[in-house]
N, C-alpha and C positions, 0 to 999 in steps of 0.2 A: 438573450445572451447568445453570441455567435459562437459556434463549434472551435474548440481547439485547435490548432495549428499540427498538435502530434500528439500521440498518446503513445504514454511508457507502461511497461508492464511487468510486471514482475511478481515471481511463483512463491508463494513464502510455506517451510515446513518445516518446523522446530530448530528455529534458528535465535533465539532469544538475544543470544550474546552478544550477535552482529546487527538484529533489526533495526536499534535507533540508527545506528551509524547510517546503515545502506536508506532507509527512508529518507535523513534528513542530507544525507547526500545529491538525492534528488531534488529535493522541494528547494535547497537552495542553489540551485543552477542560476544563471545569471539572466538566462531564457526560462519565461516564466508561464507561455500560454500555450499550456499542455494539460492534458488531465493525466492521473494517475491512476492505473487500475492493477490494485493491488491484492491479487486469488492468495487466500488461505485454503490451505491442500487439506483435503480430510483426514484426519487425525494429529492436525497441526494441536500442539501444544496449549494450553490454559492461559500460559505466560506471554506467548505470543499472540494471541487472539484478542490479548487485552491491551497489548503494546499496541496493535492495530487499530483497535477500538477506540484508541486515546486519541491517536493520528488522527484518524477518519473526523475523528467530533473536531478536529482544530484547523483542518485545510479543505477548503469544500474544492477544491484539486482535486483529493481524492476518494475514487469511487472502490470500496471494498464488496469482493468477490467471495462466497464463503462455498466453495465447492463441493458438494456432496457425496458420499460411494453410492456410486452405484452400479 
């Protein structure tokens, strides 16, 4: 598989309300050969982490980032 043309990125930290929206915002661009790498901020949210989670298993687009404190 050849490397993507561009990669988007984006910070996610307890944002629940807005995540479907802004993710699926992305994934359907009309330009399609990009990957996704989408960081969950440490102490991001339950609800969020699973919105993520659901994303991730369904677009192999994207690459999820689980960032640690340290």
């Amino acid at each position: 598989m050849d490397a993507p043309k561009i990669s988007v990125v984006m910070p996610v930290l307890n944002s629940e309300a807005y995540l479907a929206d802004a993710i699926d915002s992305i994934l359907n661009q009309t330009f399609s050969d990009f990957e996704f790498i989408i960081i969950s901020e440490f102490g991001n949210s339950a609800a969020s982490v699973e919105i993520l989670k659901a994303y991730a298993a369904k677009d192999e687009r994207i690459r999820l980032v689980q960032n640690e404190n340290k």
